[in-house]
C-alpha positions in Angstrom: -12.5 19.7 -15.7 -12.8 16.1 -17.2 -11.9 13.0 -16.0 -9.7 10.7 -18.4 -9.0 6.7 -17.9 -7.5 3.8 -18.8 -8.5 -0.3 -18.3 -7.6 -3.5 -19.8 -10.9 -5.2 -20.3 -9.3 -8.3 -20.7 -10.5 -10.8 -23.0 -13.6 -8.7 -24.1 -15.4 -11.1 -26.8 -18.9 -12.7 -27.0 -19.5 -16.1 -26.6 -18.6 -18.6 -29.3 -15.0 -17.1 -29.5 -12.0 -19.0 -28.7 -11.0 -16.8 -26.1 -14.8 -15.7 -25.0 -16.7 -17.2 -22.4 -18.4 -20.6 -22.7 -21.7 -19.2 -22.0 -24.1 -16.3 -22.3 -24.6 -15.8 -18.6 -21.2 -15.6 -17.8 -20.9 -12.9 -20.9 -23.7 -11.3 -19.6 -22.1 -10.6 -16.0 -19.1 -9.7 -17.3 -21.1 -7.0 -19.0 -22.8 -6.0 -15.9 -19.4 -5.8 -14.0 -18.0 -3.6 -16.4 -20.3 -1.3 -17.1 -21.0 -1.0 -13.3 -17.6 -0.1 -12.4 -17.4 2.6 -15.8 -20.8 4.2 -14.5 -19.5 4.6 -11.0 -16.0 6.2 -12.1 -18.0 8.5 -14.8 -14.6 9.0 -17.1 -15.4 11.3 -19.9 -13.4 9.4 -22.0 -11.7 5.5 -21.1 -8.5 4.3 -23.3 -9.3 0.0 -22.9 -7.6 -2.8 -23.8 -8.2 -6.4 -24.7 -11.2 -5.5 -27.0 -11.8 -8.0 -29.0 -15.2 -8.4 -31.3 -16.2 -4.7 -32.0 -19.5 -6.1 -31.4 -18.6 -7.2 -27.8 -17.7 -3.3 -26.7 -21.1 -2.3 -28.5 -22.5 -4.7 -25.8 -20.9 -2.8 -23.2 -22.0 0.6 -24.9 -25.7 -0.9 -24.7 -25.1 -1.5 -20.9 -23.7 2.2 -20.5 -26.6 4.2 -22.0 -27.1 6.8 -24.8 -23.9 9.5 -24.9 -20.9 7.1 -25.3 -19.3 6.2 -28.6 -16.5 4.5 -29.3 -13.3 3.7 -31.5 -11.1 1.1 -32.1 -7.7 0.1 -33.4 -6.6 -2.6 -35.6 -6.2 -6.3 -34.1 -3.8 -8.4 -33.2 -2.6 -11.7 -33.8 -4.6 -13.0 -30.5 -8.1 -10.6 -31.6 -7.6 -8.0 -29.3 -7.0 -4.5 -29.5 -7.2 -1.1 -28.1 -9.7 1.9 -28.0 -11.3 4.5 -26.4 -15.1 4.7 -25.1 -16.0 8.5 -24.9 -19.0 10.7 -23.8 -17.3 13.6 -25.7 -16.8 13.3 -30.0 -13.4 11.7 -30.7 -12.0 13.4 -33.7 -8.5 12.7 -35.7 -8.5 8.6 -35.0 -5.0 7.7 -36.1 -3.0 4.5 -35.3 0.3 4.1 -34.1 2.1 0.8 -35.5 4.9 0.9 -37.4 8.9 0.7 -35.8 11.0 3.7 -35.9 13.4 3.4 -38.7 16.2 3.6 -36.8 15.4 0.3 -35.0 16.3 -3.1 -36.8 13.3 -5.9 -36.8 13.2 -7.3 -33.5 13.3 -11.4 -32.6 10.1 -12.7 -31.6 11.2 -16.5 -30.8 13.8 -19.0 -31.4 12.9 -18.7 -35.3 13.8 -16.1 -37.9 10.6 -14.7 -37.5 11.0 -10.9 -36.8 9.0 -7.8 -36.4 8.7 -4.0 -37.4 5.4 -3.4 -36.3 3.3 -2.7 -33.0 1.9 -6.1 -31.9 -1.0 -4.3 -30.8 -1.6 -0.7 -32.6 -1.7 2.1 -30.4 -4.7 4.5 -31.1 -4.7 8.2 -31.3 -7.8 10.4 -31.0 -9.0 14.1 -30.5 -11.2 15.7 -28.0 -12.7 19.5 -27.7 -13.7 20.4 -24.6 -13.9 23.9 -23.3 -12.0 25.5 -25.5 -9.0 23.1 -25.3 -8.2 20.5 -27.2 -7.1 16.9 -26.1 -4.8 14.5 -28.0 -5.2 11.2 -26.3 -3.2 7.7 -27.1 -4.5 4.8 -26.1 -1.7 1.6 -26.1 -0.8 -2.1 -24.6 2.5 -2.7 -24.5 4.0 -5.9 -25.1 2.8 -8.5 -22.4 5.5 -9.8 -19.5 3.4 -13.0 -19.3 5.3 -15.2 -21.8 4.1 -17.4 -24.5 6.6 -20.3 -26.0 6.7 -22.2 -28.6 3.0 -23.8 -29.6 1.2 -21.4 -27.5 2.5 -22.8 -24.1 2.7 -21.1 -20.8 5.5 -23.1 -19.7 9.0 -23.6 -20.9 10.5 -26.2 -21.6 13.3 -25.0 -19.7 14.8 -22.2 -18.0 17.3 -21.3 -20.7 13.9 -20.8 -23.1 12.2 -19.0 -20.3 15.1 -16.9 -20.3 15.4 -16.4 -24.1 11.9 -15.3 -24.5 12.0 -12.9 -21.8 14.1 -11.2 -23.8 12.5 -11.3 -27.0 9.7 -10.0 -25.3 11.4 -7.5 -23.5 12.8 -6.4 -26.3 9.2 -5.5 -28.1 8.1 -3.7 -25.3 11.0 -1.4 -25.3 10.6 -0.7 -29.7 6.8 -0.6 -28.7 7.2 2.2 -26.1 10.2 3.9 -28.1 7.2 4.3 -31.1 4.7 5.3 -29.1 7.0 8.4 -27.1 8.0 9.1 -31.0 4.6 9.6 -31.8 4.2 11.5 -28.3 7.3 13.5 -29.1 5.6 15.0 -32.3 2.5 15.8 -30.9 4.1 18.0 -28.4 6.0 19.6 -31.1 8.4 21.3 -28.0 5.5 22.8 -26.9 4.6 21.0 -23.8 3.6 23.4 -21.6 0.7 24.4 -23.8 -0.3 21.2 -25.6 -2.7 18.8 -23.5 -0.8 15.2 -24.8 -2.3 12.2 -22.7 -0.6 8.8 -23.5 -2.5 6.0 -21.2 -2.6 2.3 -21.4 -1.6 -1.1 -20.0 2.2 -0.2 -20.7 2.6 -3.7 -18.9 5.3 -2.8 -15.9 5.9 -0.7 -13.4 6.7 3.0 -12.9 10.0 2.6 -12.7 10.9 0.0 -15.1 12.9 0.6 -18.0 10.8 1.1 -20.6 8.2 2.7 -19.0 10.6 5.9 -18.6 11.2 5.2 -22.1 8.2 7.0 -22.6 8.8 10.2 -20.2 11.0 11.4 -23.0 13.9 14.1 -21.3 14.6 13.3 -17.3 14.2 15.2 -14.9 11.6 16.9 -12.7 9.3 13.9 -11.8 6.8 14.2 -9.5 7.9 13.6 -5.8 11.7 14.9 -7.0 13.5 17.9 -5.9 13.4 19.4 -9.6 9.3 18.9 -10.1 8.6 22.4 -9.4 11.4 24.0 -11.1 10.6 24.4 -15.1 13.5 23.8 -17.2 14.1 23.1 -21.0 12.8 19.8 -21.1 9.3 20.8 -19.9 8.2 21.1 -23.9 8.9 17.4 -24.6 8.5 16.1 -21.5 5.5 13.3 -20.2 4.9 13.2 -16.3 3.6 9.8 -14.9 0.8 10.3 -12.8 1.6 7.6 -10.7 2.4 9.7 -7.5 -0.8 11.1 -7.4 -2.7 7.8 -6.2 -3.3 7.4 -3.0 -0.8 4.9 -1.6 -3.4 2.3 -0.8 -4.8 2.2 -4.1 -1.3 1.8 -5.9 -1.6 -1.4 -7.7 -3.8 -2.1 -11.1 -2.8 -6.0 -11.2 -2.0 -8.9 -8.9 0.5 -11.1 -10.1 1.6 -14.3 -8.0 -0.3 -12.4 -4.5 2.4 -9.2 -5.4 0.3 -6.2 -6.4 1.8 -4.2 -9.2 0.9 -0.6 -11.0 1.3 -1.6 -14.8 -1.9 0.4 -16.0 -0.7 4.1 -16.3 -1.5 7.8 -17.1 1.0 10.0 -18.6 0.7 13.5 -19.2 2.2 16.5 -20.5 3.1 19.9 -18.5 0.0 21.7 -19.5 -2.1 18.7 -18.2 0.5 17.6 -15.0 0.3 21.4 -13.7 -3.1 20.8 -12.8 -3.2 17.4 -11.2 -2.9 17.1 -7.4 -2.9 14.7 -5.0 -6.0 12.2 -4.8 -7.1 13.4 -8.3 -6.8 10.1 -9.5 -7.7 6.5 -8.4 -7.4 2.9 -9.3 -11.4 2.7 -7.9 -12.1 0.0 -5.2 -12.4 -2.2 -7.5 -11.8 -6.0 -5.7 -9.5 -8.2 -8.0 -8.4 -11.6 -8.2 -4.6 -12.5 -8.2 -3.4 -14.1 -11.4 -1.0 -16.6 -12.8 1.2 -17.3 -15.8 -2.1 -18.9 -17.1 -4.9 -16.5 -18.2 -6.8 -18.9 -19.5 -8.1 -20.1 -16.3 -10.0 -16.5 -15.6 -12.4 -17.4 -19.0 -15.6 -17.7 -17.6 -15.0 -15.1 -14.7 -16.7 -11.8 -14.6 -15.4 -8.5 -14.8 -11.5 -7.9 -15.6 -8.3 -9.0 -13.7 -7.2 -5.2 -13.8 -8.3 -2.3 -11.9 -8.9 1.1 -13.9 -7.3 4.2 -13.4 -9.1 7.3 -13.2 -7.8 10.8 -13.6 -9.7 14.3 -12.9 -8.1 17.0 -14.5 -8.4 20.8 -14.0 -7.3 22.3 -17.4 -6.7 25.8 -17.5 
């Protein structure tokens, strides 16, 4: 058994930082926040998000106690990144950035300015445990809350909001199309004996487009008629753990008062096989709803997501 996770830190950087807190006591209880929730929820090993000094997560290591280790991908243009804290070794660290080939650079604004890269690098790592090995990717999709021109939060008007919905929009979906790629080899067709674990802020819901991107073939879905029946796509397939939360505790973010499951867990056949009902949770975590403003939550403690946790019985 081990129990795997995933939570957006958000904004984890010292004081002094642009985007830190103004003050060591309110660092210093966001510390104490996080690292009471990880303790509680015991995960063996945590994919986070929104890392941003490498120093500020060794704070939080401090907080945890001796076992836990860490890794960390490359930055982004805003100084935050992804990772994994782990109790277990973490062995093969590889990142995830560049495009598929096959996809043109993508528009990022009204400019000529295009991409072919992962705004954020999604981090792969290895874990041994009892026998079996565990390939684990950590990502953060591209953000729904838009940024314009300047760094506002506003438009200037709804044909710009509309425009850079897109462009954003459009990142996600190359974002999640790179990551399945890189979930699609490490499955190699072999699904139903490889443990592949791809977890993250994937930044919408279950259903949205490109979070299905990163199924890989349809079919068989937990809660569907065909779930229980294996077929030929079982080899290169991901299931979304989704399902198995208890209803109540469906929902990672509140957005506008609306709660929403954009934090996910998805999992290969030889991992989903042994998942059940109740075998994961979002914790009981209590969180503020937010706005189209993030800045606002700078000096508040603790993170505007909810983690979620996963106990898996690998055979």
């Amino acid at each position: 058994m081990v129990k795997v996770g995933t939570w957006n830190l958000e904004n984890l950087f010292r004081p002094g930082s642009e985007a830190g807190p103004k003050s060591e006591q309110a660092y210093e209880a966001t510390l104490t926040a996080l690292a009471k929730t990880i303790t509680k929820l015991a995960p063996d090993v945590l994919a986070v998000q929104e890392v941003g000094e490498p120093e500020a997560l060794k704070d939080l290591i401090d907080r945890l106690g001796p076992g836990w280790r860490s890794e960390l991908a490359d930055p982004d243009g805003r100084g935050i990144r992804v990772g994994f804290l782990s109790q277990l070794p973490l062995d093969r660290v590889n990142q995830v950035r560049e495009f598929l080939p096959q996809l043109r650079p993508i528009q990022v604004d009204d400019t000529d300015t295009t991409i072919s890269l992962m705004g954020r690098p999604a981090l792969h790592v290895q874990v041994e445990l009892a026998g079996r090995t565990l390939d684990l990717v950590s990502c953060h999709l591209k953000s729904k809350l838009l940024t314009f021109s300047g760094g506002r939060f506003s438009p200037r008007d709804e044909d710009q909001r509309a425009r850079f919905a897109v462009y954003a929009l459009n990142r996600r979906s190359a974002e999640a199309a790179t990551v399945r790629a890189y979930a699609t080899e490490l499955l190699g067709g072999q699904g139903q004996n490889r443990a592949v674990i791809v977890l993250g802020d994937l930044n919408d819901e279950p259903q949205a487009a490109t979070t299905q991107i990163l199924l890989g073939p349809p079919g068989s879905e937990i809660g569907t008629p065909g779930h229980d029946h294996p077929d030929h796509g079982d080899g290169s397939r991901l299931w979304n753990l989704a399902p198995r939360i208890p209803p109540a505790q469906r929902f990672t973010r509140i957005y506008h008062g609306q709660r929403e499951l954009i934090d996910h867990i998805l999992v290969s056949h030889a991992v989903e096989r042994g998942v059940r009902d109740g075998d994961l949770t979002t914790g009981d975590l209590d969180i503020p709803s937010i706005t189209d403003t993030p800045t606002t939550r700078r000096d508040e403690p603790g993170s505007d997501h909810r983690p979620v946790v996963a106990t898996l019985h690998l055979n």
